[in-house]
C-alpha positions as CSV (number, residue, x, y, z in Angstrom):
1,X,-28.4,39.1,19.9
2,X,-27.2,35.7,21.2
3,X,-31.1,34.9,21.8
4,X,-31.0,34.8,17.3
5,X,-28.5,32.2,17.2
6,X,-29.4,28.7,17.0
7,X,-28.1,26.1,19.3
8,X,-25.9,23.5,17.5
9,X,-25.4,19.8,19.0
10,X,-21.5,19.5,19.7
11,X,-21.7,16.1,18.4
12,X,-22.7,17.5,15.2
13,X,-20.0,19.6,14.6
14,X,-18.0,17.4,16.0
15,X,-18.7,14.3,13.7
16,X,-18.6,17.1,10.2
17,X,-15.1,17.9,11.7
18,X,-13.9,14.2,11.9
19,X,-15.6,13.6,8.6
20,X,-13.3,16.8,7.3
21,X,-10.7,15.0,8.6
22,X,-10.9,11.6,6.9
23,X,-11.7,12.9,3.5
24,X,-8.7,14.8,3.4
25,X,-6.7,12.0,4.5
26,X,-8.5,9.3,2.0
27,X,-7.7,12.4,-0.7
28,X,-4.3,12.8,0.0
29,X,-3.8,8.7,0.1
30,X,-5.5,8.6,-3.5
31,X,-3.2,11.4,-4.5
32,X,0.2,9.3,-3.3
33,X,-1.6,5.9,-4.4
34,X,-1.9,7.6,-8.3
35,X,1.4,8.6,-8.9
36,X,3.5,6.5,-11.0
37,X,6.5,4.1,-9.9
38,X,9.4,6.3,-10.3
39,X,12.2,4.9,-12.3
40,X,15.7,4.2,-10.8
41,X,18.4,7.2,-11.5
42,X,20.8,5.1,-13.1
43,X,21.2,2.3,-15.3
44,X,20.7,-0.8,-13.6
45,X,24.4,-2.5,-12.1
46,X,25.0,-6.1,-11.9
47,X,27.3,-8.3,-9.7
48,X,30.1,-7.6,-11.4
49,X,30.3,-3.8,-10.8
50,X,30.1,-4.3,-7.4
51,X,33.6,-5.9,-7.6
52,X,36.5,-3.8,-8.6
53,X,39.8,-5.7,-8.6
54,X,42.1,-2.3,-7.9
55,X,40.0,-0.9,-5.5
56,X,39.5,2.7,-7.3
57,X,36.2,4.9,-8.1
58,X,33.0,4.4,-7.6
59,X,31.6,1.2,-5.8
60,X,27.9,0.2,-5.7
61,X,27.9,-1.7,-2.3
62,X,25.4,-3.7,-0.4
63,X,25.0,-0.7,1.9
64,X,24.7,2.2,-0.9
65,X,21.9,0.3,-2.7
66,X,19.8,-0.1,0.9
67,X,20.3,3.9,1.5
68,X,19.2,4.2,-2.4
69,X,16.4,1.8,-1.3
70,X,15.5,4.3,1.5
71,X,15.3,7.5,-0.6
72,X,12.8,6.2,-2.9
73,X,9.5,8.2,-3.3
């Protein structure tokens, strides 16, 4: 039975799997590289939200904004 098969050159399957392996990684960069910008959650702060006098509610600080900046898609 094994005298049937044919004998394949390792470096043959070897190059089809590394070719497997880069088109599925060039697909899956075109897939990421298509998708649209995604738009910020909320309406854009300026300066002067940033500064609240009494010190009460919700603060947008320098530190919020860069872990905003990290959760990005």
């Amino acid at each position: 039975m094994d005298s049937n098969r044919k004998k394949v050159d390792p470096a043959t399957r070897r190059g089809f799997l590394l070719g497997a392996g880069a088109a599925s990684a060039a697909g899956a960069a075109a897939v990421v590289a298509a998708r649209a910008p995604v738009a910020p959650a909320g309406p854009a702060v300026g300066a002067a939200a940033l500064e609240d006098p009494q010190g009460r509610g919700y603060r947008l600080t320098a530190h919020v904004r860069k872990y905003y900046d990290t959760t990005t898609v």
